[in-house]
N, C-alpha and C positions, 0 to 999 in steps of 0.2 A: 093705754094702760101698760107699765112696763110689767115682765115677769115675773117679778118678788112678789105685784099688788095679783097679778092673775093665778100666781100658786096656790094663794090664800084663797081667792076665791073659791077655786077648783075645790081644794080641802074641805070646804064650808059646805058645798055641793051646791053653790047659787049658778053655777054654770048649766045652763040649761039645753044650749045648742050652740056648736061649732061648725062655722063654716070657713073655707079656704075659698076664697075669690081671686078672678084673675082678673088685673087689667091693664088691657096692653100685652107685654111682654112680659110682666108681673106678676105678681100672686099677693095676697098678704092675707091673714086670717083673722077672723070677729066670733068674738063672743059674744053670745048670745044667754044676760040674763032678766029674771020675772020684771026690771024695769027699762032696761035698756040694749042695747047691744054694741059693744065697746071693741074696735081695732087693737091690734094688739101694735103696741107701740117701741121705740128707742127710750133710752135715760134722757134724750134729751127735749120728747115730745111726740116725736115725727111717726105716723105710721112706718111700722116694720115693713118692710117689702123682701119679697125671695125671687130671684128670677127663673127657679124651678118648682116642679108643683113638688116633688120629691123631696126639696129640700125642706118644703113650706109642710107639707104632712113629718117629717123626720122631727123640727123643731116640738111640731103638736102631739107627734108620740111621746115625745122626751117629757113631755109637760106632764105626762099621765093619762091624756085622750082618748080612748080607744077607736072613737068614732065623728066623722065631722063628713060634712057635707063641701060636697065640691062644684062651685057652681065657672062655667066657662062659658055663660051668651056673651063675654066682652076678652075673651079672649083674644087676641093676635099675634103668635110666635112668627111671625114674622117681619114685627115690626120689628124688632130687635138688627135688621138689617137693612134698615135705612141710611142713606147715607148721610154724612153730617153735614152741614150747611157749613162755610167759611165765612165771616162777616164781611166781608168782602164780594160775596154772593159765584165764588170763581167752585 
């Protein structure tokens, strides 16, 4: 769900619980309401992803948020320095 559609909600008060998930090297955050619990998403479909948790609470302050849940059993900041494969396998 892009922004514009999760304002509205927010406004409505159908948001019922926020959470900030990590995975991976990752973050992205889901709303949570009385029917479903909806990724917060791009214009062009694609779950939002943040590669900080900071950046990923900043976004959900700005929304109006006060409060969200931060869950990290699938976190890993250290994947983020993997090296990258060559298709060539060198």
């Amino acid at each position: 769900m892009d922004e514009r559609t999760l304002r509205a909600l927010i406004d409505a008060g159908a948001v019922k619980r926020v959470r900030i998930v990590a995975r991976g090297a990752r973050f992205h955050v889901e709303f949570e309401t009385p029917t479903s619990t909806i990724p917060a998403s791009t214009r062009r479909g694609a779950v939002r992803a943040w590669a900080s948790l900071d950046a990923a609470a900043r976004w959900t302050k700005n929304l109006g948020i006060g409060q969200a849940i931060v869950e990290l059993a699938h976190w890993t900041p250290a994947q983020r320095q993997l090296p990258l494969e060559t298709r060539n396998g060198s």
